[in-house]
C-alpha positions as CSV (number, residue, x, y, z in Angstrom):
1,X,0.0,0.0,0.0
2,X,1.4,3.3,-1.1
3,X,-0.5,6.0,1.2
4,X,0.3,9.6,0.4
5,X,-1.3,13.2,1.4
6,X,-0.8,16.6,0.6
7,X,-1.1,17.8,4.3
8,X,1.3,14.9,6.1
9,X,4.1,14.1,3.1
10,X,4.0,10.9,4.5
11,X,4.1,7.6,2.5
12,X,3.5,4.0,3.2
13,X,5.0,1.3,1.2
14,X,4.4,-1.8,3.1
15,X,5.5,-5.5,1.2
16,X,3.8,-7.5,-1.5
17,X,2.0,-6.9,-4.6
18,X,-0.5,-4.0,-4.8
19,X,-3.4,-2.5,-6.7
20,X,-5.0,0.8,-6.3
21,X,-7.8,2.0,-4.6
22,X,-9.3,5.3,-3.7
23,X,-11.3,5.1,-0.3
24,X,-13.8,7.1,1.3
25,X,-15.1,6.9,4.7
26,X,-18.7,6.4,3.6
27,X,-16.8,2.4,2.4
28,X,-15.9,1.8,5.9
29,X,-19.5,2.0,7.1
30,X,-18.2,5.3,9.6
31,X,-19.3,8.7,10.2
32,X,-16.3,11.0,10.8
33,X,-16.7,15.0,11.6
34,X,-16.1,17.5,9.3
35,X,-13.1,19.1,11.6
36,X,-10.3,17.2,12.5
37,X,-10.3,14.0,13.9
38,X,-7.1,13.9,15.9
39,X,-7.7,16.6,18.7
40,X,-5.0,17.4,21.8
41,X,-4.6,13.9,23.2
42,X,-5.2,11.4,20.2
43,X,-9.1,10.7,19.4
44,X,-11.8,11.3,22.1
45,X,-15.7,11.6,22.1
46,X,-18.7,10.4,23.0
47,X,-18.9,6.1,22.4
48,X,-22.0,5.5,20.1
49,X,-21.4,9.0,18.3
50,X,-18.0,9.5,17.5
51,X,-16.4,6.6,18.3
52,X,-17.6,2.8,17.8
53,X,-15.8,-0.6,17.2
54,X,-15.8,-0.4,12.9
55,X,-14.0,3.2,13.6
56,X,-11.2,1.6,15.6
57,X,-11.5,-1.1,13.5
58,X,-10.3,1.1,10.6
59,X,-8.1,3.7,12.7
60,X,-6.4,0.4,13.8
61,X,-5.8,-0.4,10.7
62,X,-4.4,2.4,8.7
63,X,-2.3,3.1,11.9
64,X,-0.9,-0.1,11.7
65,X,0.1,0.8,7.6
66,X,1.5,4.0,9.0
67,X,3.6,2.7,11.8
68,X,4.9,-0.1,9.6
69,X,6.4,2.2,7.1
70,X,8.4,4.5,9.2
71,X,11.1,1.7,9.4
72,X,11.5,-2.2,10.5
73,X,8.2,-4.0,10.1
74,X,8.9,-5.8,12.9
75,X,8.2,-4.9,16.7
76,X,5.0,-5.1,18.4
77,X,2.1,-2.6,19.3
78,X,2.1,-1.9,22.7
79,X,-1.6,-2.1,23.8
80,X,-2.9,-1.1,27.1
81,X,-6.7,0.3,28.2
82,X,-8.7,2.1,31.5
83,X,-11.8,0.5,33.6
84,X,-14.1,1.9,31.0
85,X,-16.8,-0.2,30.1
86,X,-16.3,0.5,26.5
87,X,-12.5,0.5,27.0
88,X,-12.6,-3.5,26.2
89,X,-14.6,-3.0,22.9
90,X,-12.7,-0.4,21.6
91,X,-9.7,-2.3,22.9
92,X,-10.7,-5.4,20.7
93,X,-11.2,-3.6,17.9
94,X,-8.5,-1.4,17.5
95,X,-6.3,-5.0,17.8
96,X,-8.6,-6.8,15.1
97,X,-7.4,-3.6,12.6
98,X,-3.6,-3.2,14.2
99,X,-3.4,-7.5,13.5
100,X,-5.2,-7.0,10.0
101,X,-2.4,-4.7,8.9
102,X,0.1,-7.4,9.8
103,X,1.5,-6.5,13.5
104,X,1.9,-7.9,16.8
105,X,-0.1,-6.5,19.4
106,X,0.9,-7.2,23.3
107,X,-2.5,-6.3,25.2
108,X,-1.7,-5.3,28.9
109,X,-4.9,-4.9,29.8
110,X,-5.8,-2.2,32.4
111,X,-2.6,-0.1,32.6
112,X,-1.9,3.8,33.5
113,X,-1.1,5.8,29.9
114,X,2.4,6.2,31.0
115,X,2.7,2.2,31.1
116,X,1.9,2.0,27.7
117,X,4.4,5.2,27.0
118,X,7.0,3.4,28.9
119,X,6.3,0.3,27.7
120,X,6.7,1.2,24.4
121,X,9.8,3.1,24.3
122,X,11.7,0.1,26.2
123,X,10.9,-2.7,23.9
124,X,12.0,-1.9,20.5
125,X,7.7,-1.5,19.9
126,X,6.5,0.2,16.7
127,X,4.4,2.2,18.4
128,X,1.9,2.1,21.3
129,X,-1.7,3.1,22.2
130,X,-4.2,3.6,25.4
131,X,-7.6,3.4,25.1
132,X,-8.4,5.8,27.6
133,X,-10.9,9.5,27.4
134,X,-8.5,10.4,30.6
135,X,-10.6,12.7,32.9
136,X,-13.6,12.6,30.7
137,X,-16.8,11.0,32.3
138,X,-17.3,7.4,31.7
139,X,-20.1,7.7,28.5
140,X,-16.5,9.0,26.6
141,X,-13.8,7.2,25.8
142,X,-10.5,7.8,23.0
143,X,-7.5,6.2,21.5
144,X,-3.9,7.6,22.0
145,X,-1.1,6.9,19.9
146,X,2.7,6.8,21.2
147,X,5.6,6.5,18.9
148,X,8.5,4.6,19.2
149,X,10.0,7.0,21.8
150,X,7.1,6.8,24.2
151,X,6.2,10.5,23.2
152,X,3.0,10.8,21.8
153,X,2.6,10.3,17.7
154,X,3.4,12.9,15.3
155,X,0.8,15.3,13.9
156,X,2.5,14.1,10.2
157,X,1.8,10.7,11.3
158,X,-1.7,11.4,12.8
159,X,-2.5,13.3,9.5
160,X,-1.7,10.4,7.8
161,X,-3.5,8.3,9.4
162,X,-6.8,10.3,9.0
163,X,-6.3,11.1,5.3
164,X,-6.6,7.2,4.9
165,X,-9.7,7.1,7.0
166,X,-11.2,10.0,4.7
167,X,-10.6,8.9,1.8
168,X,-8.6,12.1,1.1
169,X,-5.4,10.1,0.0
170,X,-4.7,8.0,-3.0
171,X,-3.8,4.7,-1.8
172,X,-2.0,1.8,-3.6
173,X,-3.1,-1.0,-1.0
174,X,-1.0,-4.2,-0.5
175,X,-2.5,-7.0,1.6
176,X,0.2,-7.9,4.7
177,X,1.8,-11.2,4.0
178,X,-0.2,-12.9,7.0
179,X,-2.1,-11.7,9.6
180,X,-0.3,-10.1,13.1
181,X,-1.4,-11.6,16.2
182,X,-2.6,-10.6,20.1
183,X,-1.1,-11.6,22.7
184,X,-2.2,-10.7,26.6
185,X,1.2,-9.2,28.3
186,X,-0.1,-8.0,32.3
187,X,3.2,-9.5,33.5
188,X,5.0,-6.3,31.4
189,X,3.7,-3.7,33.5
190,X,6.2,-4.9,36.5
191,X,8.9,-3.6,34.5
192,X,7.4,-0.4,34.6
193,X,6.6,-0.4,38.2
194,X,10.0,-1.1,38.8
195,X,11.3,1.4,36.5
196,X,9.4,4.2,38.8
197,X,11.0,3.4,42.3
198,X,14.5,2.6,40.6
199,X,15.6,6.6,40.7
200,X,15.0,6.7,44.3
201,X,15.7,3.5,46.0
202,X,17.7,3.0,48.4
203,X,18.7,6.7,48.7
204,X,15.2,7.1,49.7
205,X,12.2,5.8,51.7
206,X,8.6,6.7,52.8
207,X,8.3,5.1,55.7
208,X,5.8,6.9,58.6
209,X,4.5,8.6,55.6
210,X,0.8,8.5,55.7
211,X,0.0,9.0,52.2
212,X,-4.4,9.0,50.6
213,X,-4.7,7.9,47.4
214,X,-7.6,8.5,45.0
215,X,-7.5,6.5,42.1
216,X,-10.6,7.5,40.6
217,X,-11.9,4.1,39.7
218,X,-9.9,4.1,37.2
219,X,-6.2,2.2,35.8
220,X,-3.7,3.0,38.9
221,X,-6.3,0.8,41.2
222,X,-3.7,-2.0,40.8
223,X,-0.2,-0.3,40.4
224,X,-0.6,3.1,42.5
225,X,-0.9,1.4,45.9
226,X,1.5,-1.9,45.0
227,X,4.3,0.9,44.5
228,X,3.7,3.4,47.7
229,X,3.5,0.3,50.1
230,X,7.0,-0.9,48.3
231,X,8.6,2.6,49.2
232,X,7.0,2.5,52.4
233,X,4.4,4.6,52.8
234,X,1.3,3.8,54.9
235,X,-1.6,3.8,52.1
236,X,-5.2,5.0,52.6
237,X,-7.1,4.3,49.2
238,X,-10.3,6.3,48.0
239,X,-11.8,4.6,44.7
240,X,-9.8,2.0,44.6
241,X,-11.8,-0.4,42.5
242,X,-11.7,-0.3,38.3
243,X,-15.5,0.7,37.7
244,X,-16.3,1.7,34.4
245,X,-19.6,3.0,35.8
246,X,-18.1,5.2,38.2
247,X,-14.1,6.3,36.6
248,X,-13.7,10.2,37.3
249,X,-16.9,10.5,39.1
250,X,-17.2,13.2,41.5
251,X,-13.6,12.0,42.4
252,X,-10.3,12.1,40.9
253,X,-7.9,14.8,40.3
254,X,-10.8,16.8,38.8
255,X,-12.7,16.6,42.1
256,X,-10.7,17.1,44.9
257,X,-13.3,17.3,47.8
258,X,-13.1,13.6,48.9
259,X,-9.0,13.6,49.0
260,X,-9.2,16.7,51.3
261,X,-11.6,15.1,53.6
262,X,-9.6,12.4,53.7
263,X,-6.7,13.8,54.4
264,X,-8.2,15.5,57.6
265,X,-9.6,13.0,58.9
266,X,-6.6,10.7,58.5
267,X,-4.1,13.2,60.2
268,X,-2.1,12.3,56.7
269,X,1.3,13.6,55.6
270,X,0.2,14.1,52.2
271,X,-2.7,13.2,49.4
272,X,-2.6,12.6,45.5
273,X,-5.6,11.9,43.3
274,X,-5.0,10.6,39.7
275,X,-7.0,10.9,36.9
276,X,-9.3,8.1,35.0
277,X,-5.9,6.9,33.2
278,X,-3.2,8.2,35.8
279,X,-1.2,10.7,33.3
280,X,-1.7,13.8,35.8
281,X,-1.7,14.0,39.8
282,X,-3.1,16.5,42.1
283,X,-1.7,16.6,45.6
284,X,-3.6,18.0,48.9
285,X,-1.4,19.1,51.7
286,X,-2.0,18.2,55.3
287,X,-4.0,21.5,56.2
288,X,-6.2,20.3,52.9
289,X,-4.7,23.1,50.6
290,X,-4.2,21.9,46.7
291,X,-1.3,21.5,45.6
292,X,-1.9,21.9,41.5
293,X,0.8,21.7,38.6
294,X,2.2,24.9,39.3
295,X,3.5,24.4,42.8
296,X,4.7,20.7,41.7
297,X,7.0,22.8,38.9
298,X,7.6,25.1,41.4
299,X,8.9,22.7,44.3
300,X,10.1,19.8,41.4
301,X,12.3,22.8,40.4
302,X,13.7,23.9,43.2
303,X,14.6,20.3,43.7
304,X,16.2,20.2,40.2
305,X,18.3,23.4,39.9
306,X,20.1,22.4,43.5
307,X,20.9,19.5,42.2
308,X,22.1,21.1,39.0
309,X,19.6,19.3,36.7
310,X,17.6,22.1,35.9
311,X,19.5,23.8,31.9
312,X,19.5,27.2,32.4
313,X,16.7,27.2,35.2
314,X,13.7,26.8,32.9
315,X,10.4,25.7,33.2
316,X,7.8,25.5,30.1
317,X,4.1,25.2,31.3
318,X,1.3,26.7,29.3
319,X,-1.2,29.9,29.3
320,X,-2.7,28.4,32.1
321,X,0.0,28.7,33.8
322,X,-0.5,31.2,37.4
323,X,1.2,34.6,37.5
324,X,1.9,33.9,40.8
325,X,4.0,31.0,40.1
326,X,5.4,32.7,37.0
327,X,6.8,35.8,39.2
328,X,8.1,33.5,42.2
329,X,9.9,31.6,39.7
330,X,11.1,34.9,38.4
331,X,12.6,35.8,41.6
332,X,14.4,33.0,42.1
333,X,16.4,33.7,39.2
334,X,14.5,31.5,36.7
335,X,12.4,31.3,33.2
336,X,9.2,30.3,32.8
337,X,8.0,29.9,28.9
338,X,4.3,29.4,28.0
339,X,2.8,27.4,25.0
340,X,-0.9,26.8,24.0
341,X,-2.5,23.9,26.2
342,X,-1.8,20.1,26.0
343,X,1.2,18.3,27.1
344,X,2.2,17.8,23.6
345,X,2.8,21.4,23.1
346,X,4.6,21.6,25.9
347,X,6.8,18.9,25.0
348,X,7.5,19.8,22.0
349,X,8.7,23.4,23.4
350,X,10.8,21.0,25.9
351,X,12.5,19.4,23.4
352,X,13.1,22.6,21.1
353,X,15.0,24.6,24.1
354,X,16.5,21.4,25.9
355,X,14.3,21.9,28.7
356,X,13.9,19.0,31.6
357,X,11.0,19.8,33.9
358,X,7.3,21.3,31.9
359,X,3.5,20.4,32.6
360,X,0.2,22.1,33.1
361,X,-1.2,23.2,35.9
362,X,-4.0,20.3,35.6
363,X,-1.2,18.3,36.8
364,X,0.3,16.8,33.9
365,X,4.4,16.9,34.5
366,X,6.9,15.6,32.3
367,X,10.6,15.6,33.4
368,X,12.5,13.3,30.7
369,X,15.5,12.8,33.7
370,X,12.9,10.2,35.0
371,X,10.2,9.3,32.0
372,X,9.5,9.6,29.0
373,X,5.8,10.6,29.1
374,X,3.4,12.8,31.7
375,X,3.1,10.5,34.4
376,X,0.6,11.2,37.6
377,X,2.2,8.3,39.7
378,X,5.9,8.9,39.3
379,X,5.0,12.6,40.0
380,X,3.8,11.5,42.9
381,X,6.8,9.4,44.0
382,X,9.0,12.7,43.5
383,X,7.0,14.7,45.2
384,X,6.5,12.8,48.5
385,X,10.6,11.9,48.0
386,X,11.2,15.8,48.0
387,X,9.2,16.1,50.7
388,X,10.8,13.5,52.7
389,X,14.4,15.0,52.0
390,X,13.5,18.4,52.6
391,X,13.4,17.4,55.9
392,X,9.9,18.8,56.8
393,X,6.0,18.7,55.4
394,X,4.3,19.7,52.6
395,X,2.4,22.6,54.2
396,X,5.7,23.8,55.3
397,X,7.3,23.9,51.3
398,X,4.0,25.2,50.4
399,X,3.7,28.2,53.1
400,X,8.1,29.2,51.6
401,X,6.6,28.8,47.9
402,X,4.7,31.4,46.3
403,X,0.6,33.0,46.2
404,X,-1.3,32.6,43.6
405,X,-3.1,35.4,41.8
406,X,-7.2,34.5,42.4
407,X,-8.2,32.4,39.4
408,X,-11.6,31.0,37.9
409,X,-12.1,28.5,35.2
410,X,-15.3,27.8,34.2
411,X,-16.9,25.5,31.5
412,X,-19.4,26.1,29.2
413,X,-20.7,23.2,27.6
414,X,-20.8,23.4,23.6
415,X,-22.3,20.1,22.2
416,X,-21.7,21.6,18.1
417,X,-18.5,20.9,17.2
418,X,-18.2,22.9,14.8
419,X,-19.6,25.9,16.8
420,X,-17.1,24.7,19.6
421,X,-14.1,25.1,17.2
422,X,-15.1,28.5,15.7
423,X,-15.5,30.6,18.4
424,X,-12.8,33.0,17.5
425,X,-15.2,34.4,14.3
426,X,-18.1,35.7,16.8
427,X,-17.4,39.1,16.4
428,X,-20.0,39.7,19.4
429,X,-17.9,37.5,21.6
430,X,-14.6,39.1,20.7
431,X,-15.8,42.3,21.9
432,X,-16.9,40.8,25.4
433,X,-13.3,39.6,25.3
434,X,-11.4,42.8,24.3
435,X,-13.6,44.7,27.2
436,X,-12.3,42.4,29.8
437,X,-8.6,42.4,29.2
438,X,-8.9,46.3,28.7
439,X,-10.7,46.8,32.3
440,X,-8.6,44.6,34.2
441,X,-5.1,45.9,32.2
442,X,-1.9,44.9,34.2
443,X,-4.0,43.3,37.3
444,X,-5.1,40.6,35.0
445,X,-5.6,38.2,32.3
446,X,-8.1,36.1,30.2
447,X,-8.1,33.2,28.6
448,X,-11.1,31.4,26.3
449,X,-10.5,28.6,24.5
450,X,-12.4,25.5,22.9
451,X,-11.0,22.1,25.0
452,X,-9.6,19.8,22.9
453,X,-10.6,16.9,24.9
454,X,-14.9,17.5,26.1
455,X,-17.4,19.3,24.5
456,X,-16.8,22.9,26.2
457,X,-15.7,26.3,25.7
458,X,-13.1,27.3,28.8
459,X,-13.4,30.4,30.4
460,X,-10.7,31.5,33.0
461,X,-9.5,34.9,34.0
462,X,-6.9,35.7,36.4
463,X,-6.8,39.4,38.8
464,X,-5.2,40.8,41.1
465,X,-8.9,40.6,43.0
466,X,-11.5,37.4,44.0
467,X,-14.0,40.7,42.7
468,X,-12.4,41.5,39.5
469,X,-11.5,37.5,39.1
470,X,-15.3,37.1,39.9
471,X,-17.2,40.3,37.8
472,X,-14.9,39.5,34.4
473,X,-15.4,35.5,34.7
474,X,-19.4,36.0,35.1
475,X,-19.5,38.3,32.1
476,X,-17.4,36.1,29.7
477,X,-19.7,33.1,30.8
478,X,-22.7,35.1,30.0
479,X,-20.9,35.9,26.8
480,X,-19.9,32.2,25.5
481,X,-23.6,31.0,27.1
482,X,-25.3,33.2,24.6
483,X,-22.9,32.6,21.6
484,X,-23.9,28.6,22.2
485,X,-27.6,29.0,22.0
C-alpha cells in the first residue's frame, strides 16, 4: 500500500504486490466529523457517536500501515486500556485492525497511559496506544497513539493516518503477507513499576508517611498502591476499584473534595488523586490546601536546579500557567516559557530549548530525567521523595513557595463541534473579550479557549482581586452562554 497526502508528506510502502484503490469513509461503514479528527490527546468523544468498534476497527488499521512504514516492520504494538466499560470494545477492535495490517499486538490490559508510553519506548515496539478518554466522564472514551519513543505520535503521522480514513489520500493497498497476532502481556507492566522506584531507591524511603490515594476508579487501582507500600508509605485508598460506571466521578484529580476530607480526617502527611488513566496527579497538603501543577513545577524545580539538573533554570508550562507561580519563579532567578494547552505542546517546546521539567497546571508533569511521558504516579513518588528530603512537610514547602493570583475556570458546555471550534469568528464575543482584558489591564488576564478533549468552551480569567476575578469570569460566561444558544 502506497499511502500519500498533501497535508502529512508521508508515505506507506508496506510489502507485496499491490493494486490501487481510492477510499472514502462512507466504504468503511463510519461517520467522521467534518473538523479534524485527531484533537490534543489522540481521538476522544462520546462512544456511540464519535467513536464505535468499525471506527477503531479502521483507525487500527491504517495506523498499523502507517507505523509499519516508518522503518522495521517488525516490533510489536504496545496495547494497554482504563476501567471503562467500553475500553474493552474499543480495545478489541483497535487490535482486530492493528493484527489485520500485519502487526503484533501485546494487550496489557488495564494499565496507566504512561505504562503504555513506557512500555513502548523500552521494547523496541513500533508504536503504542491507550484506550483511555483520561478525565472525561465514563459515556467517553479515545484512543492515544505513542511513537517509538514513548512520546505521543506525530501530527504528520496522525494526518496520515486520518487522510486514509477519509478517503482524502490515494492509496495503492498491499494486503500484509499474513495476519499479526494478540497476545495478553499483564506481567510487562512490573517492569514499569520497577522502572518508577528505581531513581529513588535506596537513597530514599517513605516510611511513617501516611500518604491518601484516589484512584478515581480508574487504571492505577492496581499499580498506585503496590508501589507506595514498596517505598514504604502507609496507604489509605479512595476509589480503589476499576469501575467503568463510576471512573472520574465526583472524584479524581478533577474533584478534589473527597481527598481533602480524607486527608483530615486521616491526620495524613500528604494526598494525590490521579485521573481516569493516571497521566496527571493533584496533591492535597495536610492542612487540605491543593497543591496543583504549578506548585509541583515550582517545588520539582527547586529540587532540580540544587541538584544542578535544571538547563538554564527553565520551566515550560502553558497559558494556564499562574502569575503567581510565574513571578516566584522569576525571583528565584529562573524562566518560565508558556505554550498553548496540551502536554504535547509543551513537550515539544521542551524538546526545542532542551528543557527537563514542563507540565500544566492540571497536573500533567513531564521531566525526561525520570520518564518519558506525563506521568501522575511517578509525579507522585517525586513529590513525597522531595518532601521526605526536605526534611519537613508539605504545608511547610508550600507556606516558603509562592501565592497565587485568584483564578476561575469555568466551562461552558458546547455540544456543536463545529460551533465549539469557531468561536474566534463571533465578532459579538470578541468584543466581550477585548472589554475584559482592557478593564482589568496589568491586574489581570483572560483566557477562552475550545478544550480539545470535552465538548466545552473554557473560560478563565486571572486578577489581582476574588471581585475582578469574579465580575470578568461571570461576564465572559454570560458571553460564551449566549454565543452557544
Amino acid at each position: 500500500m502506497v499511502l500519500s497526502s498533501a497535508a502529512s508528506g508521508t508515505s506507506v510502502s508496506p510489502r507485496g504486490t499491490s493494486s490501487h484503490h481510492n477510499l472514502g469513509s462512507t466504504a468503511w461503514g463510519i461517520s467522521l466529523p467534518s473538523s479534524r479528527l485527531f484533537g490534543t490527546d489522540g481521538i476522544r468523544g462520546r462512544v456511540g457517536e464519535l467513536l464505535s468498534a468499525p471506527l477503531a476497527l479502521q483507525v487500527g488499521y491504517w495506523a498499523g500501515q502507517v507505523l509499519r512504514s516508518q522503518g522495521s516492520e517488525t516490533g510489536a504494538i504496545i496495547l494497554g486500556q482504563d476501567s471503562r466499560n467500553s475500553s474493552t470494545m474499543l480495545s478489541m477492535a483497535l487490535s482486530a485492525g492493528l493484527t489485520a495490517a500485519g502487526l503484533e499486538v501485546w494487550n496489557l490490559g488495564l494499565c496507566p497511559t504512561p505504562t503504555v508510553a513506557y512500555l513502548t519506548h523500552t521494547t523496541a515496539a513500533l508504536g503504542g496506544v491507550m484506550i483511555s478518554a483520561s478525565h472525561n466522564p465514563p459515556e467517553d472514551n479515545g484512543i492515544k497513539f505513542f511513537g517509538p519513543d514513548g512520546s505521543k505520535l506525530s501530527l504528520d503521522l496522525q494526518t496520515a493516518i486520518e487522510a486514509a480514513l477519509r478517503g482524502e489520500a490515494t492509496v495503492e493497498y498491499t494486503e500484509a503477507p499474513c495476519w499479526g497476532q494478540s497476545y495478553h502481556r499483564p506481567e510487562l507492566i512490573d517492569a514499569y513499576t520497577e522502572s518508577l522506584r528505581r531513581p529513588l531507591v535506596p537513597a530514599v524511603h517513605l516510611d511513617g508517611m501516611k500518604v491518601v490515594l484516589d484512584l478515581a476508579w480508574g487504571a492505577a487501582t492496581q499499580v498506585a498502591p503496590t508501589v507506595f507500600h514498596q517505598m514504604g508509605a502507609e496507604v489509605i485508598c479512595l476509589h480503589d476499584i476499576a469501575d467503568g460506571n463510576r471512573i472520574n466521578v465526583n472524584c479524581g484529580s478533577t474533584h478534589l473534595e473527597p481527598l481533602k476530607a480524607a486527608v483530615l480526617n486521616h491526620n495524613a502527611d500528604i494526598g494525590f488523586a490521579f485521573d481516569g488513566d493516571a497521566d496527571r496527579v493533584m496533591a492535597v497538603d495536610a492542612r487540605g490546601r491543593v497543591v496543583d501543577g504549578d506548585y509541583i513545577l515550582y517545588l520539582w524545580g527547586q529540587a532540580l536546579r540544587q541538584a544542578q539538573q535544571l538547563p538554564e533554570n527553565l520551566i515550560i508550562s502553558t497559558v494556564m500557567a499562574n502569575l503567581g507561580f510565574e513571578r516566584a519563579w522569576q525571583q528565584q532567578g529562573g524562566t518560565l516559557v508558556r505554550t498553548a494547552v496540551g502536554d504535547q505542546y509543551v513537550h515539544a517546546e521542551m524538546v526545542r530549548r532542551g528543557a527537563k521539567l514542563g507540565g500544566e497546571q492540571s497536573g500533567h508533569i513531564l521531566c525526561p530525567h525520570y520518564g518519558v511521558s506525563g506521568d501522575g504516579l511517578l509525579t507522585a513518588l517525586h513529590l513525597a521523595s522531595l518532601v521526605r528530603q526536605s526534611g519537613t512537610s508539605l504545608a511547610d514547602l508550600m507556606n516558603q513557595s509562592f501565592r497565587t493570583y485568584p483564578q476561575l475556570l469555568r466551562n461552558v458546555r458546547v455540544e456543536d463541534r463545529e460551533r465549539r471550534l469557531n468561536w474566534q469568528q463571533d465578532e459579538r464575543l470578541q468584543r466581550a473579550i477585548a472589554q475584559a482584558e482592557a478593564a482589568m489591564g496589568e491586574q489581570g488576564r483572560v483566557l477562552v479557549r475550545a478544550s480539545g478533549t470535552e465538548p466545552v468552551i473554557r473560560v478563565m480569567v486571572e486578577a489581582a482581586s476574588h471581585e475582578l476575578t469574579q465580575r470578568w469570569t461571570e461576564n465572559l460566561v454570560l458571553a460564551v452562554q449566549q454565543y452557544a444558544s
